[in-house]
N, C-alpha and C positions, 0 to 999 in steps of 0.2 A: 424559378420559385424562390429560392433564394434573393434575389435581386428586390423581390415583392416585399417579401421581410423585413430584409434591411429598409426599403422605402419608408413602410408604415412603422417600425420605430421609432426611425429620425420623424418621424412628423406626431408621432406620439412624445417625443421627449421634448418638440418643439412648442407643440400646446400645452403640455404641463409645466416647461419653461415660463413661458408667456404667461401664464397663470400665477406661479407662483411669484413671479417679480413686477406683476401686475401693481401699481399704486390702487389704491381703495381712497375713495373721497367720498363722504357725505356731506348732505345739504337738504338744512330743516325748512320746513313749509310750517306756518304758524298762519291758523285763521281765525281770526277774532271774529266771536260771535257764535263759532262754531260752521260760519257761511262758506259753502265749499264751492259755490260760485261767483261769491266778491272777491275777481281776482286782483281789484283796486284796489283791496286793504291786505290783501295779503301781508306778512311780514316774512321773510326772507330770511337766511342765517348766513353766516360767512363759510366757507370750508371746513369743513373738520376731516381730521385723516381715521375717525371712528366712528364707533355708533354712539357709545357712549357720552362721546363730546356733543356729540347732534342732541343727542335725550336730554343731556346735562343743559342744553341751552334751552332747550324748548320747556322744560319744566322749571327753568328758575325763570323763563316771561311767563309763564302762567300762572305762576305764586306772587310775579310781581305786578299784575294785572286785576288778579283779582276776579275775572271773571269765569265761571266754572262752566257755562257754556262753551268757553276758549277749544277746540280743539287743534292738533297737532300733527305731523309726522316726519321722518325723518326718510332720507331715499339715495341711496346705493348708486354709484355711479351715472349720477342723472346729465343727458343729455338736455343742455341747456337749450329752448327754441331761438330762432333767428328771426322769429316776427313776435308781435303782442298776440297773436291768433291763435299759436300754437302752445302746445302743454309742453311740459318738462315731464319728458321719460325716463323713467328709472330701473334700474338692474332688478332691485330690490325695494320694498320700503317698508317701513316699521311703525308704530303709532305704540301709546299708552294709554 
């Protein structure tokens, strides 16, 4: 029993390790028009290592744009796709 124990801490300190030294990357989705299926116009952000910086981008091209149908979001360690076919997966995502 003892042996069990000890197992399942080391693999508890192991996951909350992994966790906490974990890198965090966001990456904004900007859709002109508000069109959430023109993946042709999309616009793209570069990495941010926050959410903040994601928001921060996506709302100064939407002031610089001008268009208020623009919407926006931002998304949490997104799995970028390996064909045009597929979508980018995200942990997370956030909008305003």
């Amino acid at each position: 029993m003892k042996n069990i124990l000890t197992i399942a801490i080391i693999i508890l300190l192991i996951f909350v390790a992994y966790n906490f030294f974990k890198k965090e990357t966001w990456l904004g989705f900007y859709y002109p028009n508000g069109c959430l299926t023109c993946q042709e116009d999309y616009i793209y952000s570069p990495t941010f290592k926050d959410k903040t910086s994601c928001l921060s981008w996506a709302t100064t091209l939407k002031q610089q744009r001008g268009n208020p149908i623009d919407t926006f979001e931002c998304g949490k360690n997104c799995k970028i796709p390996s064909t045009k076919y597929e979508t980018y997966v995200c942990e997370e995502t956030v909008d305003y």
